[in-house]
TIVEX-264243 format. One record per atom (N, C-alpha, C, O): residue in one letter; y negated, z, x negated. Coordinates in steps of 0.05 Angstrom, whole numbers, plus 5000, padded with zeros to 4 digits. Layout:
AYZX...
This chain:
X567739197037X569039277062X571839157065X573939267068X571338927062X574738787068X576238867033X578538797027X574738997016X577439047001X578439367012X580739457009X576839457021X577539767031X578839797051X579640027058X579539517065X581539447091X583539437079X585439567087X583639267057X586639207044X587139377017X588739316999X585739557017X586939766996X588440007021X589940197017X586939897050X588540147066X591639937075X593940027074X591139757079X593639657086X597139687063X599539727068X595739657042X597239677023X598839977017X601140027009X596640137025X597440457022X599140477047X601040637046X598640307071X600040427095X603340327098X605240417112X603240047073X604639867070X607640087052X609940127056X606040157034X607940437011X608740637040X611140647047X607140767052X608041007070X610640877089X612441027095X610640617095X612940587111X615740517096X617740457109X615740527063X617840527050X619440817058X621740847049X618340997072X618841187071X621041327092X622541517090X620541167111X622341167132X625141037128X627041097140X625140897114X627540657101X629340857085X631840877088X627341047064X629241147045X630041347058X632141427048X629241537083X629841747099X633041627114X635041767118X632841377119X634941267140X637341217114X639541317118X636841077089X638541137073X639941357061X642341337057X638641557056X639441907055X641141907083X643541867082X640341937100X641442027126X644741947120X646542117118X645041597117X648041417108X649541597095X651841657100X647941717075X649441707052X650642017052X652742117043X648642117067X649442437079X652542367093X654642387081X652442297115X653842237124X657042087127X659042127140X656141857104X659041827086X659742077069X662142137069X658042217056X659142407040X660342697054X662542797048X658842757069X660142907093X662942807106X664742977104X663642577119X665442467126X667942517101X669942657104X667342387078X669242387052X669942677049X672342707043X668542897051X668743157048X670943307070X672743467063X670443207095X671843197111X674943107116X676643207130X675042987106X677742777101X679343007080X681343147085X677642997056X678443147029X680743367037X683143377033X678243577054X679043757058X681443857088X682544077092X681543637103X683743587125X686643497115X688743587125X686343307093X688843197085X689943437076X691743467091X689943607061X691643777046X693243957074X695544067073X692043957087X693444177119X693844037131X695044137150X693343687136X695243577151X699043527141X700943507156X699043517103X701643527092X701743757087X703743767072X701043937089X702044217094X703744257124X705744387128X702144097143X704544167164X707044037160X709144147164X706743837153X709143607156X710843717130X713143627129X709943927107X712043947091X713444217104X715844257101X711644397120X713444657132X714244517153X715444677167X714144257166X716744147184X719344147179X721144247192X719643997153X721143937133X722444237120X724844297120X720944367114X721944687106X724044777123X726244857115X723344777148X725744927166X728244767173X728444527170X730244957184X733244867191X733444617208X732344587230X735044407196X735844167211X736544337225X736344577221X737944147251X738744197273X742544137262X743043987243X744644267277X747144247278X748444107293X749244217313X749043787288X750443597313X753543657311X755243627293X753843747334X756543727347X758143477363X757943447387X760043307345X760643147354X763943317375X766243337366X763243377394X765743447412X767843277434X767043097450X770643377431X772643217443X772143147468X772543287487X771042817468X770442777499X770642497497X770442357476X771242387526X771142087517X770241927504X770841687506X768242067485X766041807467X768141937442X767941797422X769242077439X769642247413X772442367412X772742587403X774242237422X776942287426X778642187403X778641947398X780542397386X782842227372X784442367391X784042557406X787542117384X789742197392X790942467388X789442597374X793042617395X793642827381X794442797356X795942597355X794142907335X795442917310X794342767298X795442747276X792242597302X791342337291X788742357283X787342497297X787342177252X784842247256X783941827254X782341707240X785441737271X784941477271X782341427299X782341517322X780041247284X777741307305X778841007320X779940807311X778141077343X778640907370X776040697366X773940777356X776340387376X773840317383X772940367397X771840157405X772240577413X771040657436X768540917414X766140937416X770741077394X769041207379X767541097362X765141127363X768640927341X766740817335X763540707348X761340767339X764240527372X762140477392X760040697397X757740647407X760840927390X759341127398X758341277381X756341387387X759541317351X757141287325X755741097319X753941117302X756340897328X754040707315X751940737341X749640707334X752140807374X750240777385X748541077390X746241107399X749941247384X748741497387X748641717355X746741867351X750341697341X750541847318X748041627298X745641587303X748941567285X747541397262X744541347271X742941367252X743341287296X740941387300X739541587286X737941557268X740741867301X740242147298X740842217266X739442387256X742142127254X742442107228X740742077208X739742207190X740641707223X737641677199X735141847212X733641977197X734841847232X731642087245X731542307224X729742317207X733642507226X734042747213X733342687180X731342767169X735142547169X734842467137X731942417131X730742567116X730542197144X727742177143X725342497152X723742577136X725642587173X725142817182X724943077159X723043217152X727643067150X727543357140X728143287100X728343467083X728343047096X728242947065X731243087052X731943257036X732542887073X735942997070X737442807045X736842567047X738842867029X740742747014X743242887017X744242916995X744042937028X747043097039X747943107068X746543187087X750243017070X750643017099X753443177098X754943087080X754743427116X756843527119X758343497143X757343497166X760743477139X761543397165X764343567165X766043497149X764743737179X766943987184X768343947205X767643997228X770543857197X772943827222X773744077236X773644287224X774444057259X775744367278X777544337294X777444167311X779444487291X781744437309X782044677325X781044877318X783244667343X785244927352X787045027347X787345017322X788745127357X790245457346X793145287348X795145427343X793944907358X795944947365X797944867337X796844727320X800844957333X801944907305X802244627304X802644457322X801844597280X802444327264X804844287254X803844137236X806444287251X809844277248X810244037228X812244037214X808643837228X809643607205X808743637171X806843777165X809643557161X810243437137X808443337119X809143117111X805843447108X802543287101X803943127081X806243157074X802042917070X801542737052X799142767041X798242577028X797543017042X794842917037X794342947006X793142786992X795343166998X795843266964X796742926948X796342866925X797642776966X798542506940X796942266947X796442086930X795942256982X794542036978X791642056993X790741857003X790542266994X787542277004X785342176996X783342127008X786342156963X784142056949X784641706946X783641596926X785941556963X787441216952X787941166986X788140956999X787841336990X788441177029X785641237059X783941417061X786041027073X783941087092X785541347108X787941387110X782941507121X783641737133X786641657154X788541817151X786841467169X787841387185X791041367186X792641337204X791341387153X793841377142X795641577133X798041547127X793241907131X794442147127X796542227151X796842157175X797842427131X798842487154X798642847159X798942937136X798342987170X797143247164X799543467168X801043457187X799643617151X800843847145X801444027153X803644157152X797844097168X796844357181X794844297197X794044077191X793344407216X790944467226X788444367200X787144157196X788744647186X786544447163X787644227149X785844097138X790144127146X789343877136X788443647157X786643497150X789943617189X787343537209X785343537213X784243327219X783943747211X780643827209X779743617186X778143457194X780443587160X779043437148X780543267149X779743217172X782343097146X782942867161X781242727180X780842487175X780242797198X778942777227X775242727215X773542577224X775042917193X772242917188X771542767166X769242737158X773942667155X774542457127X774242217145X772242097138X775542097168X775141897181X772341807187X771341587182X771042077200X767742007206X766841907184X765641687185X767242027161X765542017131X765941667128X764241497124X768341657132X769641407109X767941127135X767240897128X767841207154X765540987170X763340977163X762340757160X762241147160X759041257162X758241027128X756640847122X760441207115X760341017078X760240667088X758540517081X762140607103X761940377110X759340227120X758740007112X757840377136X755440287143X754640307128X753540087123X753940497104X752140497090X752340367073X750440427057X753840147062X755439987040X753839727057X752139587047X754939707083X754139457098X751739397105X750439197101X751039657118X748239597134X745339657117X742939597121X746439787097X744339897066X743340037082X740939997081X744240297109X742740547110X743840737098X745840717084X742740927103X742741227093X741941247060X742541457048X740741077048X741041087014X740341237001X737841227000X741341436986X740941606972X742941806983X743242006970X744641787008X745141957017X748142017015X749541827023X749842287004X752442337009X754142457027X754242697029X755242327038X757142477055X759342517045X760742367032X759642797053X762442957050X764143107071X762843267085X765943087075X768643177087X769443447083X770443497061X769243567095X770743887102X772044027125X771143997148X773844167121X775844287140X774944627145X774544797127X774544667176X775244937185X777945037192X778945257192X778944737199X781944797211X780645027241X778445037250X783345187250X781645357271X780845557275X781145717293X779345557249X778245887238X776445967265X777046167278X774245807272X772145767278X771545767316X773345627325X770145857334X769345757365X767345637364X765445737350X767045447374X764845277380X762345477378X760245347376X762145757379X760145927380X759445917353X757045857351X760945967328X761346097308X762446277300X762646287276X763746517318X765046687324X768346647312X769746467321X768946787298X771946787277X773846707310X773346847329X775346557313X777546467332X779646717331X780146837310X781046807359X782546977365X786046767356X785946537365X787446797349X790246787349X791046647369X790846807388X791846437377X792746337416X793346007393X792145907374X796045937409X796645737402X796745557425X798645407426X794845557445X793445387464X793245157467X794645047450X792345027478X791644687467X788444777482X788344967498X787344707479X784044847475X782044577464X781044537442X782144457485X780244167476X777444237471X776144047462X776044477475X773844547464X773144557442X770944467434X775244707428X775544807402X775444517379X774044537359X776944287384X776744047370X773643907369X772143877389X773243877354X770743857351X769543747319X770943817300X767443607313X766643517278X764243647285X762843597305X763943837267X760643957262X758743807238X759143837214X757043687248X755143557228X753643687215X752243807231X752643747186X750243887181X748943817158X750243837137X746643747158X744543647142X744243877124X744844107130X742943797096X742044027071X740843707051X740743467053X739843987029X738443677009X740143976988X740744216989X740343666966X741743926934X739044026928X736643986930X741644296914X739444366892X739744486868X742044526864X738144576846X739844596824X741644666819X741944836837X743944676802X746244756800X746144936787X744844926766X747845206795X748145456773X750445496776X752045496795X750745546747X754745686741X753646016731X751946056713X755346226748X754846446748X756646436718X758146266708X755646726710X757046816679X756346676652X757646696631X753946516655X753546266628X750346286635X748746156622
C-alpha cells in the first residue's frame, strides 16, 4: 500500500512538470512574437523617415530688414547681421542638413531694378579677396557679392565651430531677374527693398553627367 502511495505521488510529481513547460512555451511565444513584431515595424518606420527626406527642403528667404540689411552698394555684413545668422540662420541650417541628408547649400543674391553705374573688380579679385572688398559692376555682380558674403561666414563657422561638415556652400547671382514670387521681374529702375533679398536652398549632389560622351 504505501508503495502504491508513492508510485502515485511520483506520477503526480511528473504531471506537474507540465505546467512549467506550458509557462515556458507561452515566454518564448511571446519573445518570438514580440521579435517578429519589431522585424517587421522597423522597415516602415525608415521608410517613413526616408520619404521625409525624399521631398523638397523648404526655401529660406533671408529678406532686407533690420536683421538683414547691407548698405547700398555694399555686401559688407553689419554686426547686427551677423548677430542674426548665428542666432536664427545657422540653427535652421543645421535642422534642415540633418533633416533632409543635405551636402549642398545655395545661396542666390537679388537685387532690384536700380542701375549700378560703378566700375566692378570682381573678374580680378573674387577669387583672393573677402566679399566686403568687391566692388560691383552691376546688379549681378551685387547679387553675388551680397551672397558671397553670407557664404564666406557660414565657411567661417564651419572652419571654427566644426559645423555643417561635409557640407558646401556656394554663391550665386539673380541680379534682378527675379520677384520675391518667382515671377520674371518687370523693367522699373525703382529702389524696391522687397526685391533685395538672399534666397537659401538646400539639394544633396548627384552623379555627374557630361551630355555628348
Amino acid at each position: 500500500m504505501t508503495r502504491s502511495i508513492r508510485n502515485a505521488s511520483e506520477s503526480s510529481e511528473d504531471l506537474n512538470v507540465w505546467p512549467i513547460f506550458t509557462d515556458l512555451l507561452a515566454n518564448a511565444f511571446l519573445i518570438l512574437t514580440t521579435f517578429l513584431v519589431i522585424v517587421l515595424l522597423l522597415p516602415l518606420l525608415q521608410g517613413n523617415d526616408e520619404t521625409k527626406r525624399q521631398g523638397p527642403p523648404p526655401i529660406i528667404t533671408l529678406p532686407e530688414s533690420e536683421s538683414f540689411r547691407f548698405s547700398s552698394g555694399s555686401a559688407q555684413l553689419s554686426p547686427a547681421f551677423q548677430a542674426s545668422l548665428r542666432k536664427t540662420l545657422i540653427p535652421q541650417i543645421e535642422q534642415l542638413i540633418n533633416d533632409y541628408d543635405i551636402d549642398v547649400v545655395e545661396l542666390i543674391g537679388h537685387t532690384d531694378g536700380q542701375p549700378n553705374p560703378g566700375t566692378g573688380n570682381l573678374d580680378t579679385l573674387i577669387n583672393r579677396s573677402p566679399a566686403s572688398r568687391l566692388v560691383p559692376g552691376s546688379n549681378a555682380d551685387l547679387g553675388l557679392m551680397r551672397s558671397l558674403a553670407v557664404v564666406q561666414y557660414l565657411q567661417q563657422v564651419q572652419k571654427k565651430d566644426k559645423k555643417f561638415q561635409g557640407v558646401q556652400f556656394r554663391a550665386y547671382s539673380a541680379g534682378s531677374l527675379f520677384l520675391p514670387s518667382g515671377k520674371p521681374a518687370p523693367a522699373s529702375n525703382a529702389n524696391q527693398p522687397e526685391r533685395r533679398r538672399i534666397e537659401i536652398r538646400f539639394t544633396r549632389l548627384g552623379q555627374q553627367q557630361t551630355l555628348g560622351q
